[in-house]
Backbone as JSON, one array per atom type, in Angstrom:
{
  "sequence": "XXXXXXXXXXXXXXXXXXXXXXXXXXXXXXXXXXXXXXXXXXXXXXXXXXXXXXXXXXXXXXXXXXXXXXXXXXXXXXXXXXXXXXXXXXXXXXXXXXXXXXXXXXXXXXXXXXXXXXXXXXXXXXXXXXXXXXXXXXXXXXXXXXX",
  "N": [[-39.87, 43.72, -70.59], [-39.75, 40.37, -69.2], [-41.19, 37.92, -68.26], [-40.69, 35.21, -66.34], [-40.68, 31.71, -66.73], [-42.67, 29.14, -64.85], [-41.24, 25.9, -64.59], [-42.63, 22.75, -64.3], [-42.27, 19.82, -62.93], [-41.48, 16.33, -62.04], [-39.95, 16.45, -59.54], [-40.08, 19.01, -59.2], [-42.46, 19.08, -57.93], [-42.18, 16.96, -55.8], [-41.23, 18.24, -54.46], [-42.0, 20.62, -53.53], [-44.52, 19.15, -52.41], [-43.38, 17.8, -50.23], [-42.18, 20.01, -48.77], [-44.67, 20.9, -47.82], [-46.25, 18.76, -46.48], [-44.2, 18.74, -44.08], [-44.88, 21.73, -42.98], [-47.31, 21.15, -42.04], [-47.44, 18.86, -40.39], [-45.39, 20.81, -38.62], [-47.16, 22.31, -37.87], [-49.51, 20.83, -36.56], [-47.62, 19.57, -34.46], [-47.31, 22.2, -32.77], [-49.61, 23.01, -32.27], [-51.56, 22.27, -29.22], [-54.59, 21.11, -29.27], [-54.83, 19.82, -32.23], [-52.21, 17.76, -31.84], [-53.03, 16.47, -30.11], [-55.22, 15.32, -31.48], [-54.24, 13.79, -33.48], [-52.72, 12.22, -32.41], [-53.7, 9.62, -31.99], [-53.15, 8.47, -34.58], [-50.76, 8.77, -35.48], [-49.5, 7.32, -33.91], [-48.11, 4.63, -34.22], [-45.85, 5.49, -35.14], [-44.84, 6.99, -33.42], [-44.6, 6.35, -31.06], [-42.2, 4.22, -30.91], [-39.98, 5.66, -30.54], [-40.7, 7.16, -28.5], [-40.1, 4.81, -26.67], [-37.78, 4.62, -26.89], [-36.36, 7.1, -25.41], [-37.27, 7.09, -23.44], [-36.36, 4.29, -21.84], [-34.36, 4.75, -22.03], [-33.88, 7.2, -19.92], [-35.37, 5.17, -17.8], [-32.99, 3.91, -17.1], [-31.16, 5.33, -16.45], [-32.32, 6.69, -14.58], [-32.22, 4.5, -12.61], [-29.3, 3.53, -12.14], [-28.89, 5.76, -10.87], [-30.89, 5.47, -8.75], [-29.27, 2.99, -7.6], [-27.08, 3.63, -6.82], [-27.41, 5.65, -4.96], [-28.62, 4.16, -3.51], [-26.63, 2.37, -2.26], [-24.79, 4.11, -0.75], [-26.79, 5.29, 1.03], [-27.11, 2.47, 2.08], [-29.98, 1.92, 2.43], [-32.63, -0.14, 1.02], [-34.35, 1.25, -2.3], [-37.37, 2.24, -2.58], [-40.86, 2.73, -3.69], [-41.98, 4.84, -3.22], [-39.84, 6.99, -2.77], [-38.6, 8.09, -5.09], [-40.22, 9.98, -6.39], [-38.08, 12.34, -4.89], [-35.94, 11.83, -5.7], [-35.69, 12.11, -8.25], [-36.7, 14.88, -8.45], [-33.66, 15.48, -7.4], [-32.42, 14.86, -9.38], [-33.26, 16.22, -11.91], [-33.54, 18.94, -11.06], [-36.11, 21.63, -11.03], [-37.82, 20.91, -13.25], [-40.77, 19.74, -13.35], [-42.2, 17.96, -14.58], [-40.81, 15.81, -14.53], [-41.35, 13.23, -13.13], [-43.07, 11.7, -15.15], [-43.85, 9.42, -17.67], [-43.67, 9.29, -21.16], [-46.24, 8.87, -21.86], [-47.78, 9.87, -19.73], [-47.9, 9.13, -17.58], [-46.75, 7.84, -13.88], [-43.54, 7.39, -12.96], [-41.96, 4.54, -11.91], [-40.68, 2.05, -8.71], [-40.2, -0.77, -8.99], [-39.15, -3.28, -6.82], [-37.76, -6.67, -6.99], [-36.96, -10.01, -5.53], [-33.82, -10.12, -4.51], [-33.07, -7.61, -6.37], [-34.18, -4.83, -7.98], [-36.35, -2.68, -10.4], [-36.73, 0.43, -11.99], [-39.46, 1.33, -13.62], [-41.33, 1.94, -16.43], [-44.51, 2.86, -16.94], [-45.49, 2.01, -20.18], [-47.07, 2.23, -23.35], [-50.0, 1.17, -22.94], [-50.38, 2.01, -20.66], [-50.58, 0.52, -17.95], [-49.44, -1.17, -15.35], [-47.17, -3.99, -14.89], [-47.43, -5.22, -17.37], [-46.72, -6.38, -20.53], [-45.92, -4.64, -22.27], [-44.28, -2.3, -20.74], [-42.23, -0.7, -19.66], [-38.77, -1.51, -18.57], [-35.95, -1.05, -16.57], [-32.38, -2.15, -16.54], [-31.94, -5.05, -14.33], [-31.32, -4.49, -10.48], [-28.65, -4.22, -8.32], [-30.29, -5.03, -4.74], [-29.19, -3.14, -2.01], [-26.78, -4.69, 0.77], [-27.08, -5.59, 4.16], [-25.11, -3.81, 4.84], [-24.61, -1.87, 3.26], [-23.36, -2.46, 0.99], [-23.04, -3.63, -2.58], [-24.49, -7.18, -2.79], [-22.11, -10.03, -3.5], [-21.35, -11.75, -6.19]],
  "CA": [[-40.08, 43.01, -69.36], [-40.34, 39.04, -69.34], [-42.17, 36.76, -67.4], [-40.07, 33.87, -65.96], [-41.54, 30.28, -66.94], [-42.76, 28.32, -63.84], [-41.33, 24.69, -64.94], [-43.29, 21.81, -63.47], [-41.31, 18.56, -63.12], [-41.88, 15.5, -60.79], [-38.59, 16.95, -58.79], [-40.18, 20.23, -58.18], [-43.57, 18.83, -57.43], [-41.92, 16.35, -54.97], [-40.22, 19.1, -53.1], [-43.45, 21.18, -52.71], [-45.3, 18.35, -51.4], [-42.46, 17.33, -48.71], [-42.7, 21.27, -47.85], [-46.38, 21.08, -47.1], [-45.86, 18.19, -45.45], [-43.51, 19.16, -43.18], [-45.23, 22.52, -42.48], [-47.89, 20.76, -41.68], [-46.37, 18.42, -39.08], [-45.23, 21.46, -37.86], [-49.05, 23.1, -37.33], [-49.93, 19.41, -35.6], [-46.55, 19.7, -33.41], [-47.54, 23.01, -32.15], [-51.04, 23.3, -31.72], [-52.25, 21.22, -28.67], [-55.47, 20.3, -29.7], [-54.37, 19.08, -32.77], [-51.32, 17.17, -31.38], [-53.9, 15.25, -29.07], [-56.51, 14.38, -32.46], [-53.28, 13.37, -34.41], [-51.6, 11.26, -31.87], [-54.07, 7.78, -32.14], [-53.06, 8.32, -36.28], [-49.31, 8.56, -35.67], [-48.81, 6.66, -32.44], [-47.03, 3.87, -34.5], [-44.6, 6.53, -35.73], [-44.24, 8.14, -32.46], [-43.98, 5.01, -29.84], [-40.61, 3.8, -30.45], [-39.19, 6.87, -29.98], [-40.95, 7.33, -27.14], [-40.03, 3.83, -25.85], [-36.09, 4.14, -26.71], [-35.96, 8.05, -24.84], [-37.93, 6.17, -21.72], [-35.69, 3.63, -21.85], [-32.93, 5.74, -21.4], [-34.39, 7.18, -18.45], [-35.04, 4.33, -16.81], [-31.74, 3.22, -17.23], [-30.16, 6.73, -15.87], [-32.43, 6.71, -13.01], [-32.37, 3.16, -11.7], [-28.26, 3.89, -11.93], [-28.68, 7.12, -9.35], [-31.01, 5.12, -7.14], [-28.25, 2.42, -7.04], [-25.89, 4.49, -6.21], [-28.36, 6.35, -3.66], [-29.0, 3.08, -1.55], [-25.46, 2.12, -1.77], [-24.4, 5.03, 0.29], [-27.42, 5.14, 2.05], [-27.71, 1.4, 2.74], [-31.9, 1.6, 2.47], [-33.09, -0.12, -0.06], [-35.29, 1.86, -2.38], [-38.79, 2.52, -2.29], [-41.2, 3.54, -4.72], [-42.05, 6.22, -2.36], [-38.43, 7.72, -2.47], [-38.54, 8.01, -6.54], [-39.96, 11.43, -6.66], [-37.56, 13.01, -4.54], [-34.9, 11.17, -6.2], [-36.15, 12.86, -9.63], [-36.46, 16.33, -8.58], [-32.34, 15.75, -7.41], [-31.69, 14.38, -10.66], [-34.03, 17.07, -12.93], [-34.13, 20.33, -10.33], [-37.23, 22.06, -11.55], [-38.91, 19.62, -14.05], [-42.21, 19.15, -12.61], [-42.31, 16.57, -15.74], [-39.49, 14.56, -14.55], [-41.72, 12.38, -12.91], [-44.03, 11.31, -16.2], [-43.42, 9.11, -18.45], [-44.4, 10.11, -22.27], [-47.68, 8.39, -21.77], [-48.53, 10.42, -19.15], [-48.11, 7.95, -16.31], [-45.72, 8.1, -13.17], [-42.55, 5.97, -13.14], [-42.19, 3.63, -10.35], [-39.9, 1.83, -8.74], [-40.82, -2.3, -8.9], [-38.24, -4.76, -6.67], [-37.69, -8.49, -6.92], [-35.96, -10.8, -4.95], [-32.22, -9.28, -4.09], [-33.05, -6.44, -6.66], [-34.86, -3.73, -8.34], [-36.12, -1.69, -11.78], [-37.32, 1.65, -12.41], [-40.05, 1.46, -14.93], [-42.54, 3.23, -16.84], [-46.03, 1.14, -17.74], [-45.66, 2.03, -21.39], [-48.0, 2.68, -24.26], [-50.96, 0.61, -22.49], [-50.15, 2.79, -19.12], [-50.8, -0.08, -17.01], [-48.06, -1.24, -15.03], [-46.94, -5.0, -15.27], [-47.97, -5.69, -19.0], [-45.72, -6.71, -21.55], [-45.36, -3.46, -23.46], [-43.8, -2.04, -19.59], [-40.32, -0.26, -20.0], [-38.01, -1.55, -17.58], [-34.48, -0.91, -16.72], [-31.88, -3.4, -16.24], [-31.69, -5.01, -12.97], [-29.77, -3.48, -10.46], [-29.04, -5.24, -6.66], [-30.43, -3.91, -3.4], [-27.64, -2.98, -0.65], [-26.8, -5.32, 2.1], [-27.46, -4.59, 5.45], [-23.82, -3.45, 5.45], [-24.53, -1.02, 2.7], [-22.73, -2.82, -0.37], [-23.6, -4.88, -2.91], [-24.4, -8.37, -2.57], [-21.09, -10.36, -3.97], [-21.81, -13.25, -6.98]],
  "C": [[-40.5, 41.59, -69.71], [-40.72, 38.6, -68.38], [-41.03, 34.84, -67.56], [-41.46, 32.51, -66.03], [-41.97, 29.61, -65.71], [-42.42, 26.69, -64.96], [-41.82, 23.92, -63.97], [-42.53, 20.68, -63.62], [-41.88, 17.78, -62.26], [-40.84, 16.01, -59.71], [-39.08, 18.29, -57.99], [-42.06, 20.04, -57.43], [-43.26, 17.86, -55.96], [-41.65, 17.09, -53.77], [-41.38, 20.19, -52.87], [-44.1, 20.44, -51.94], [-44.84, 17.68, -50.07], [-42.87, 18.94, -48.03], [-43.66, 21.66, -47.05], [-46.5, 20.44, -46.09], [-45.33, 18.39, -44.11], [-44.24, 20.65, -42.42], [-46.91, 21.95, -41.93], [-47.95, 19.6, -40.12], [-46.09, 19.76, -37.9], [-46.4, 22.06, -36.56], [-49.29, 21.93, -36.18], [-49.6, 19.82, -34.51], [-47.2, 20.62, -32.36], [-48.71, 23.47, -31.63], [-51.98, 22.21, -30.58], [-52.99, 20.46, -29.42], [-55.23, 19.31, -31.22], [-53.63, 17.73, -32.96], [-52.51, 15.95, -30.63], [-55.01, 14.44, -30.45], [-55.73, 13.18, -33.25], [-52.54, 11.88, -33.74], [-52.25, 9.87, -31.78], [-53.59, 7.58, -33.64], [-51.84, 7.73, -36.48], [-48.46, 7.63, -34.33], [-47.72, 5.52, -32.61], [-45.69, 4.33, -34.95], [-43.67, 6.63, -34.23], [-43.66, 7.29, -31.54], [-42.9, 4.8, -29.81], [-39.99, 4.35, -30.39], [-39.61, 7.04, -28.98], [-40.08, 5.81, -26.02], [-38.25, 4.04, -25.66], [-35.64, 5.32, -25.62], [-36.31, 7.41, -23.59], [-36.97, 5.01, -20.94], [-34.65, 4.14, -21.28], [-32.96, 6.39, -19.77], [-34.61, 6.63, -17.76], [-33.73, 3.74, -16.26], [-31.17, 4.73, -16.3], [-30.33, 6.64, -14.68], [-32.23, 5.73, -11.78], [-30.56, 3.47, -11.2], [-27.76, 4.8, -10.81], [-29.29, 6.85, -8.37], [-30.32, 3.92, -6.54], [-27.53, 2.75, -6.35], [-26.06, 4.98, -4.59], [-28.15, 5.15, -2.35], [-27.82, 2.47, -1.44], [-24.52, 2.95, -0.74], [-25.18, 5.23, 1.2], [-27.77, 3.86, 3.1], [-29.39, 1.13, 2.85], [-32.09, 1.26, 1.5], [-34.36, 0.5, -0.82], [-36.75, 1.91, -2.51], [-39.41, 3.29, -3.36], [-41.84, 5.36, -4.29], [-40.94, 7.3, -2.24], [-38.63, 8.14, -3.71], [-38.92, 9.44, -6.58], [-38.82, 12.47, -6.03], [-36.33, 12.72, -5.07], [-34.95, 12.07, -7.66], [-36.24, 13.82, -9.4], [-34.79, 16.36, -8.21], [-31.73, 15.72, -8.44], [-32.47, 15.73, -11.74], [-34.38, 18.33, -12.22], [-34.93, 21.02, -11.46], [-37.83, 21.75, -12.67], [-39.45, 19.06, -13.39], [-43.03, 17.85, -13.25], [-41.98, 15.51, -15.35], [-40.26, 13.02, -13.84], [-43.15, 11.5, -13.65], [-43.47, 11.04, -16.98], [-44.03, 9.98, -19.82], [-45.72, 9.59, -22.54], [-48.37, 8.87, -20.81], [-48.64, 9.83, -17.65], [-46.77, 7.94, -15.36], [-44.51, 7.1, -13.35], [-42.56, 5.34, -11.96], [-41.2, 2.43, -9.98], [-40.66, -0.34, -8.47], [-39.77, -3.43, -8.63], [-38.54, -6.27, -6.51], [-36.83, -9.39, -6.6], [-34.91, -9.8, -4.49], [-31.96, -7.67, -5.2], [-33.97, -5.5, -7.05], [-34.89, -3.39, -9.46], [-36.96, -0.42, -11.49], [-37.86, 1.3, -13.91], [-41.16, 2.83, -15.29], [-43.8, 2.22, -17.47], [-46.47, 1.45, -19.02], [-46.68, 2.66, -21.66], [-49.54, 2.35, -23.58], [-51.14, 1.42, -21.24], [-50.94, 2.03, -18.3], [-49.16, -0.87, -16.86], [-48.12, -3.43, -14.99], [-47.62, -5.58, -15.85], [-46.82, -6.03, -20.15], [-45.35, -5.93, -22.09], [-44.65, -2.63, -22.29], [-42.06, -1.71, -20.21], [-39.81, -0.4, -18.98], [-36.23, -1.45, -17.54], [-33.78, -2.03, -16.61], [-32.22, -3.46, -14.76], [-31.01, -4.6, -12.14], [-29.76, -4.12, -8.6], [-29.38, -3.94, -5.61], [-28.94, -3.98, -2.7], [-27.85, -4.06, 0.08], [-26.94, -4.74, 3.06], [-26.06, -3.48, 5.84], [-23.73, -2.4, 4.37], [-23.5, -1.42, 1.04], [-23.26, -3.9, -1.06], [-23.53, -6.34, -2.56], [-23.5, -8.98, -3.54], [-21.91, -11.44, -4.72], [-21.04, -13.79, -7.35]]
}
């Protein structure tokens, strides 16, 4: 009967310590409390992923409440926005939180409108603020305004 050698290398020491790593991450991931001690450590990690998925969402939704007040002719309201989000996300009670925890909201100006989210700072018109593109209100006649 022999006894296999354990060889040690920098190669197999590298790939244990990514393993740990990673199972460790995992533990974080999954364990609330954790996840909440971890997240002022890794927040520079985590933010711009958060900001580009948010992003996206603003962008999706501002698109469906275009659409919305173009057939409806009303321009929208930040008061309309949740009901607009449960049509768009049926039963995601989420759908209306950004990943900071903060509602989205709808903020027009002049002849149009964005759907944002008040970012990392979760105050709403601040510079770190995720906004969508612009997008025009309806005319009274229910179509866009011509440029």
């Amino acid at each position: 009967m022999s006894i296999s050698r354990v060889r040690f290398s920098p190669a197999n020491l590298a790939a244990g310590l990514i393993k740990l790593v990673l199972a460790g991450i995992v533990v974080v991931a999954l364990v609330p409390q954790l996840r909440t001690r971890a997240m002022p450590h890794v927040a520079f990690a985590v933010d711009p992923i958060r900001r580009a998925t948010t992003q996206d969402r603003v962008n999706s939704v501002s698109g469906y409440v275009e659409y919305e007040s173009r057939i409806t002719g009303h321009a929208p309201q930040d008061r309309d926005l949740p009901r607009v989000m449960a049509r768009m996300f049926p039963g995601r009670k989420d759908a209306m939180m950004d990943p900071w925890g903060r509602r989205y909201y709808i903020r027009r100006r002049g002849d149009g409108f964005h759907v944002g989210s008040a970012g990392p700072d979760q105050r709403r018109d601040t510079p770190d603020d995720v906004l969508s593109s612009k997008r025009a209100l309806p005319t009274p006649h229910g179509s866009a305004p011509q440029h």
